[in-house]
C-alpha positions in Angstrom: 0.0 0.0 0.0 2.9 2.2 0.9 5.5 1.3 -1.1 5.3 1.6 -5.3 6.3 -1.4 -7.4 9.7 -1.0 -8.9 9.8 -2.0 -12.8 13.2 -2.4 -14.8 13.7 0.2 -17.3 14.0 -0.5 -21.2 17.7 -0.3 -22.6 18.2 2.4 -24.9 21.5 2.4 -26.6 23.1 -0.6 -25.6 25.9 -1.1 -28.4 26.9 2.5 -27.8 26.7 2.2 -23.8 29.1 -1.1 -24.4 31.4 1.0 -26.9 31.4 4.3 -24.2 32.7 1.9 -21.1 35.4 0.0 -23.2 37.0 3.2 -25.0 38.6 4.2 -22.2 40.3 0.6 -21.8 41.0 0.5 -25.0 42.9 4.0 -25.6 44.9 3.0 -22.0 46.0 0.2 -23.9 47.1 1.6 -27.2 49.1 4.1 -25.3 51.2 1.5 -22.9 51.4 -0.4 -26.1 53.3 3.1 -28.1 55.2 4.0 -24.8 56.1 1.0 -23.1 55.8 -2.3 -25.0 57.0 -1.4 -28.5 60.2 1.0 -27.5 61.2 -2.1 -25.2 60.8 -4.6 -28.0 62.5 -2.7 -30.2 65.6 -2.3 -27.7 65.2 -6.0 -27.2 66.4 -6.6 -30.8 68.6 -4.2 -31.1 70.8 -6.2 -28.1 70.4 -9.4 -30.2 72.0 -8.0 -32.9 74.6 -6.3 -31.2 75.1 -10.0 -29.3 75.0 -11.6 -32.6 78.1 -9.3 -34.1 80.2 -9.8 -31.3 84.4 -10.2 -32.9 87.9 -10.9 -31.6 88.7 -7.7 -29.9 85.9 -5.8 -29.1 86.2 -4.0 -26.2 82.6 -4.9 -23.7 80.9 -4.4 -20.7 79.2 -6.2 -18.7 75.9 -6.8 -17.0 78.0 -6.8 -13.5 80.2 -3.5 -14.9 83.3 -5.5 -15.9 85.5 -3.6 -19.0 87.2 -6.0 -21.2 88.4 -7.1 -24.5 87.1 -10.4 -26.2 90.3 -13.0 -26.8 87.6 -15.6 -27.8 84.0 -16.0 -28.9 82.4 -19.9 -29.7 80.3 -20.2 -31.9 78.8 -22.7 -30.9 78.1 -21.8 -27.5 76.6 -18.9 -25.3 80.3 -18.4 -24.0 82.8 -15.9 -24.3 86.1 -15.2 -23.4 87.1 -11.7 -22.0 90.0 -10.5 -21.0 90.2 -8.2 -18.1 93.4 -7.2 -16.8 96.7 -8.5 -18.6 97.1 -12.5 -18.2 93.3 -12.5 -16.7 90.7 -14.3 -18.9 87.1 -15.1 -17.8 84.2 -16.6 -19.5 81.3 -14.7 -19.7 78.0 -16.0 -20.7 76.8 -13.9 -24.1 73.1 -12.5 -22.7 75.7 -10.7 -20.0 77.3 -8.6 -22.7 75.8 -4.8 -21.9 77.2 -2.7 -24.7 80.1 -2.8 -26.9 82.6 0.1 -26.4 83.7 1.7 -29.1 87.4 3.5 -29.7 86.8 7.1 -29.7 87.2 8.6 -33.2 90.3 11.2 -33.4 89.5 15.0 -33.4 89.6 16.2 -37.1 91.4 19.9 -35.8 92.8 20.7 -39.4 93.8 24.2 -39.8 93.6 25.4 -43.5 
């Protein structure tokens, strides 16, 4: 007597309700995917290469922060062999190669 019956109301728009509540997911995602996923993937291969063109001689650091120069890379294994003080060799696994250091290139001070 007091209280009014309750009845469920008619859906409108419900393919554009449904589009309005997963934009905002959808536009989070594409922008984690331009600044976050893609620049790291990208980096990712670049480090394969540069693992992949390792050579006799190149000067590299490690993951750890050891400097040396490579007496000896295998082929056919995920070892190499870095020299880091005169007479001191240690094997290194490949994935723990940070960056290659490369010789400075001479000043070009040429008067005319």
């Amino acid at each position: 007597m007091f209280i009014s019956p309750a009845y469920a109301q008619t859906a409108d728009g419900g393919t554009t309700a449904v589009i309005m509540q997963l934009l905002p997911l959808i536009l989070i995602f594409a922008v984690f995917y331009f600044l976050l996923i893609r620049p790291q993937q990208k980096k990712m291969k670049e480090h394969r290469a540069l693992l992949g063109q390792l050579k006799r001689n190149d000067k590299v650091i490690t993951a750890g922060g050891i400097v040396g120069t490579i007496s000896k890379v295998r082929d056919d294994s995920d070892e190499i062999e870095v020299e880091i003080a005169p007479g001191v060799r240690v094997t290194v696994v490949r994935g723990t190669i940070a960056s290659v250091v490369k010789p400075p290139e001479p000043a070009n001070d040429t008067k005319a």
